[in-house]
N, C-alpha and C positions, 0 to 999 in steps of 0.2 A: 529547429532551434528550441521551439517547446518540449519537444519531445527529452531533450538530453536536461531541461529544468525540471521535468518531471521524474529521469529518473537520479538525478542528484538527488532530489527531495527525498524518493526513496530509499535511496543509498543510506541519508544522513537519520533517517528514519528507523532504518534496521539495528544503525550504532544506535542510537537511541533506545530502541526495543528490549535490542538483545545486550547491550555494556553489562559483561559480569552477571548476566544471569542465562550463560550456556553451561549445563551440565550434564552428563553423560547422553548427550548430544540430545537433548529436552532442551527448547528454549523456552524460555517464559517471562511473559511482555514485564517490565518492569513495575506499571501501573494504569490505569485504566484511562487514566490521565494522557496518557503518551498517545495512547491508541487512538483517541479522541482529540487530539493535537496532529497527528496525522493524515486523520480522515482529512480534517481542517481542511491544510495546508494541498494535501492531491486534489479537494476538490477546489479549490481557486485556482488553483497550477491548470487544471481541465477545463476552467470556463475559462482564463487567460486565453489559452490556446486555441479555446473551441471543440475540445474534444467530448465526445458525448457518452463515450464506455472505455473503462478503460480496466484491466485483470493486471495487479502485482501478488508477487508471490517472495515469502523470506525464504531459502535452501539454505541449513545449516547439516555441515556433515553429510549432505545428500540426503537430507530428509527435508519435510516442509516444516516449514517453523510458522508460516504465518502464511493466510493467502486470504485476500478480498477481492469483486469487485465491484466498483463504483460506476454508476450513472448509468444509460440505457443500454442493450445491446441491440436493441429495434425503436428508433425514436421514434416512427410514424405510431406504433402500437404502444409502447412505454413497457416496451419487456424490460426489464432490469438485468444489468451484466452481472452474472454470477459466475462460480465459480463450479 
């Protein structure tokens, strides 16, 4: 059930992102604001749930428009999930 809050949040995150600024399939995040209003929000969505690494990605056109990841991908060592 966290898992589908998590990826609404990204859903609603991408409209966010990308509203009106896709073009010749370049997206480009809106504001720096947004991006940072996101982070926000996946990392609450991730302690909510308990998840401890977690990799989203935006596909616009078949291309990547945007990709992070947040929190660990090895908690005992603190490797960080990347991408």
């Amino acid at each position: 059930m966290h898992f589908k809050k998590i990826l609404a949040t990204i859903g609603k995150a991408a409209t966010l992102l990308l509203s009106g600024h896709v073009a010749g399939g370049q997206a480009q995040p809106s504001t720096a604001g947004a991006s940072s209003a996101l982070d926000s929000v996946i990392e609450q969505r991730m302690k909510e749930a308990g998840i401890v690494g977690l990799g989203a990605a935006i596909i616009v056109n078949k291309k990547v428009a945007w990709i992070k990841g947040y929190g660990v991908a090895d908690k005992q060592h603190a490797i960080p999930f990347t991408m």
